[in-house]
N, C-alpha and C positions, 0 to 999 in steps of 0.2 A: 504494500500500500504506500502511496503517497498522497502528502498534504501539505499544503502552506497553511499554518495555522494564524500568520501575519507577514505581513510583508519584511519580517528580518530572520523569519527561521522557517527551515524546511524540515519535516521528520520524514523519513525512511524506516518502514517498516521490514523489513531481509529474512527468510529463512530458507528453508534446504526443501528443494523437491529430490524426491528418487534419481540414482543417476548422476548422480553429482551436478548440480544443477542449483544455482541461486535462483528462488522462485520469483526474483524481480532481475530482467536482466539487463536494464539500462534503468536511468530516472537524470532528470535537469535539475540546476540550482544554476544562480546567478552568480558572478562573481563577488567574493567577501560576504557571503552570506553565511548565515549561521543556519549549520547541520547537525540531525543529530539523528544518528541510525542503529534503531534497534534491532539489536541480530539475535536470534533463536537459533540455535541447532537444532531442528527438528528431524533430525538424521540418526541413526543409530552410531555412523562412522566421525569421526574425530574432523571436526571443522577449522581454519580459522578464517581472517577476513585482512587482506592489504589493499590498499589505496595508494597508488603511485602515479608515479608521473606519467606525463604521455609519452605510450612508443615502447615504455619497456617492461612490458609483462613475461613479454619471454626470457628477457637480458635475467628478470629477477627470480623465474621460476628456476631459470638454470641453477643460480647461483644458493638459490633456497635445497634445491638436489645436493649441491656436492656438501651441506651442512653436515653431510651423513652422518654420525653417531652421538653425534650435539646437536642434530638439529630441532628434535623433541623437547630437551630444554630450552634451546632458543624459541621454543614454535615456528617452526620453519620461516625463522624472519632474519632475512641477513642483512648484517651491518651491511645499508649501501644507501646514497642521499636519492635512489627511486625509489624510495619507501615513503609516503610522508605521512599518512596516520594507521596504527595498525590493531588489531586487537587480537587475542592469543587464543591460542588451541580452546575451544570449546568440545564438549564432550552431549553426547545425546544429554535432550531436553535444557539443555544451560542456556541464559542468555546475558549478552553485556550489550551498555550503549556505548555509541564513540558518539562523538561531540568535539567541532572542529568549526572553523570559519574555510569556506573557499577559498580559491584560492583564487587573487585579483586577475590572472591571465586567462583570456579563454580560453577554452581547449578541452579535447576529450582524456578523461585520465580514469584508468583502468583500474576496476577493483578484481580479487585474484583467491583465493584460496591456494598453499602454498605446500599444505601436506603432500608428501610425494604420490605423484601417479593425477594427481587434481588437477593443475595448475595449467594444463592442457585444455581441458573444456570447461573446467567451473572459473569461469568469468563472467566480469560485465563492463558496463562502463557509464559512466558517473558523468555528464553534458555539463561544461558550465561555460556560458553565455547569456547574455543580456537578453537574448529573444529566446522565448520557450518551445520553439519545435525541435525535434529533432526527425533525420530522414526516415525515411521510409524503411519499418523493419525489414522487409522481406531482402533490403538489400544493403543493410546494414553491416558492414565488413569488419567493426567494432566489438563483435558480439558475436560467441560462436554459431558457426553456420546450422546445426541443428534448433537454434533457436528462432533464425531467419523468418517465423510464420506470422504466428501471434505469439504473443509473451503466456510463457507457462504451457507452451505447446511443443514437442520437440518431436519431428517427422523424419527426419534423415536417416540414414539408416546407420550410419556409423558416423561419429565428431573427428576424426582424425584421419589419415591413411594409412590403410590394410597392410602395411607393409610389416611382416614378421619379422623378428618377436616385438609383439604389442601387448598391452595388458589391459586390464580393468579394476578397479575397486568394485565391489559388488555386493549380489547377493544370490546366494547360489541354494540351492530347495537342498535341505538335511546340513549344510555349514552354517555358522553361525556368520551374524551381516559383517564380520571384519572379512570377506573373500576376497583374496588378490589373484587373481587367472590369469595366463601368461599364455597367449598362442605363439607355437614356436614354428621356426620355417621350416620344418618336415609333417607339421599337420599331426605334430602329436599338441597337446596343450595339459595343463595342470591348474590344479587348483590349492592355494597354499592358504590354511588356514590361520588370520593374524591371532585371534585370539587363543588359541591352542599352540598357535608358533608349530605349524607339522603341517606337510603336504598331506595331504585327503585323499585326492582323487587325481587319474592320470585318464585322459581318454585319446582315441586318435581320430581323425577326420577332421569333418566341421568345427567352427569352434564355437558359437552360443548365438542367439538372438534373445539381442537386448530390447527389442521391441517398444512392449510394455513398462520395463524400465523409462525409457527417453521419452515415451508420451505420458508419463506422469503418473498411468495408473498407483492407488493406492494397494503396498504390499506386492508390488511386482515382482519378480525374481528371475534372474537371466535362466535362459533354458539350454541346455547342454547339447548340441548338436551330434558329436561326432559318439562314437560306442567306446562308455566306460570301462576300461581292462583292470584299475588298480584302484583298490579302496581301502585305505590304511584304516588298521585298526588300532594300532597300539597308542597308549597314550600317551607315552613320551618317548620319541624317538632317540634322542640322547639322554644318557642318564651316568649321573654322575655316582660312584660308587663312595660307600662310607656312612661309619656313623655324623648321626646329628645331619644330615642333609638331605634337603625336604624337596629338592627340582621343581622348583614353584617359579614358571616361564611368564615373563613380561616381554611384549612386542616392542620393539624398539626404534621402527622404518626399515627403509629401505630404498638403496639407491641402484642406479643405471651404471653398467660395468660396460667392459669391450664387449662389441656384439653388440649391444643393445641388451642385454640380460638385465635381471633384476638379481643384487645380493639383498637379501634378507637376514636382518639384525634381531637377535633378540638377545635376555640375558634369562640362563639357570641357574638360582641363585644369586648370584654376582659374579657370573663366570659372562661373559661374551662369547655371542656364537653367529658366526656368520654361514649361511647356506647360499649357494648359487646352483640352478639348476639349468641344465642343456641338452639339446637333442643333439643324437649323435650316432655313428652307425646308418646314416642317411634313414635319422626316424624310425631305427627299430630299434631304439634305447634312451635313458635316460641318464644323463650324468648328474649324479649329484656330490657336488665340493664342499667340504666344510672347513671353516679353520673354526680353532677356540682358544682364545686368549684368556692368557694366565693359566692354564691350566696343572695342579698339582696330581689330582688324585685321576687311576683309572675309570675310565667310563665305559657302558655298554651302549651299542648299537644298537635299535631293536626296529625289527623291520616286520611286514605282515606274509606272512610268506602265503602263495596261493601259485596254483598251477598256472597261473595266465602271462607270469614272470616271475625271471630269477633274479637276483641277487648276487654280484660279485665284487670282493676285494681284493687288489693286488692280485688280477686277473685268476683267482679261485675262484669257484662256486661256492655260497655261502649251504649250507643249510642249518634247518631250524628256524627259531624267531628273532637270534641275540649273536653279537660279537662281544667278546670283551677286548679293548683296545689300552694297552697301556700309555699313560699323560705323554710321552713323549710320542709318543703317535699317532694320538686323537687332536696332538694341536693343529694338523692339518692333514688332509683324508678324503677321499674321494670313495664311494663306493656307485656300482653301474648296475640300473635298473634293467634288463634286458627283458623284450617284449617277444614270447612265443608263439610264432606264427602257424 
């Protein structure tokens, strides 16, 4: 919603549709006027909200990406002068105001969500000028092209280019709404649970239609296209061995490596763990890299084992459900999901 309530202040009312998506995706203010935008997360997934200058949404999304394992306590907000009002990670149902004066120059300047994997389509942009139109949505180049219709409408079929490995933040039917999916370029794709911190599910083909998602429906959930072969059971994949320790996993982000890949951070305990997953074998497998910093005590591997793929380290076939790897070994480790045909 928007309103001028008097002619020296404007209120913005902001909150989250499905899809990563701010449910207002443009609004005007005049120059030096007094703003003040009330933002809601009405999201299940971790939001926040920057306001920059013109031109550089991308320059700052990048820069907000390499914050990699501080970039949570930052709120994915990097020291840099296109930042000019910001407000910090908000969590399902929370809300904060900002309160700012415009700024005297006119111009369009982009507001951004910065959490990794967002900062691509959950935008908008913020008109200040002395005349109150702004152009015509449908060809509004300021504002992602799925939005291009009416406001709070999203018809495109994808916000970015197909080009593999691409991801989603999501929500996927039986994970829980932290879902990170990764379609890779051999048309295997995965699905990496943040809240559990452990890959789920592995399928090959297609990769989802997000549909329902981008048109807004309420409780939408991407649908899995291609045939799911791997479905983890276990509930902690790394497990750290010893008395007194409890493997109690916090999600931590996650940034863009060569390739285009996503490493995934989280910590067990206060150990750091970083995962990177690849297709490999031209798509009849899956690599998965781990390093673990600091690590003193042995840990176990634990994997789901099922006929549909094997399991190997250090070019052996695993069997069973478990490795035990001693600390100088599990600091860095690869093990290869292979898909039987």
């Amino acid at each position: 919603m928007f309103s001028q309530s008097n002619e020296n202040k404007a209120t913005i009312e902001l909150s989250v549709l499905p899809g990563l998506q701010f449910d207002k995706v443009r609004f005007h203010v005049k120059p030096k006027q007094k703003v003040k935008i009330s933002f809601t997360n009405t999201d299940d997934m971790d939001h926040n909200l920057l306001i920059l200058l013109p031109g550089s949404r991308e320059r700052v999304v990048a820069k907000a990406n390499r914050l990699g394992s501080d970039g949570h306590n930052k709120n994915y907000n990097p020291a840099t002068e296109d930042v000019l009002w910001a407000l910090p990670i908000l969590q399902g149902k929370e809300s904060k105001i900002l309160e700012f004066v415009a700024p005297d120059k006119e111009g369009i300047y982009p507001y951004v969500c910065t959490v990794p994997g967002h900062g691509t389509i959950m935008y908008g942009a913020m008109y200040v000028s002395n005349q109150a139109s702004m152009p015509d949505i449908t060809i509004d180049g300021n504002i992602p092209e799925s939005r291009r219709t009416v406001e709070k409408t999203a018809t495109v079929a994808h916000p970015f280019s197909l080009k593999p490995p691409y991801y989603y933040r999501t929500y996927i039917e039986g994970v829980s709404p932290a879902a990170i999916i990764m379609h890779l370029p051999h048309r295997l794709s995965y699905c990496w649970d943040a809240s559990s911190c452990k890959l789920v599910l592995v399928w090959e083909g297609d990769f989802v239609d997000n549909t329902d998602i981008w048109k807004g429906h309420k409780d939408a959930r991407s649908k899995i296209l291609g045939n799911v072969f791997y479905n983890e059971k276990v509930q902690v994949p790394i497990e750290i061995i010893g008395n007194n320790v409890k493997n109690k996993v916090a999600f931590k982000g996650y940034k863009i490596v060569k390739g285009g890949y996503l490493e995934l951070h989280y910590t067990l305990d206060d150990v750091d763990i970083y995962e990177t997953i690849k297709d490999v074998e031209h798509g009849q497998a899956l690599l998965r890299e781990f390093r673990i910093l600091g690590l003193e005590q042995n840990v176990y591997f634990n994997y789901t084992a099922t006929p549909k793929v094997e399991y190997f380290y250090k070019g052996k076939k695993l069997v069973g459900n478990k490795i035990e790897m001693k600390a100088e070994d599990a600091q860095s480790f690869s093990v290869l999901l292979k898909l039987e045909k």
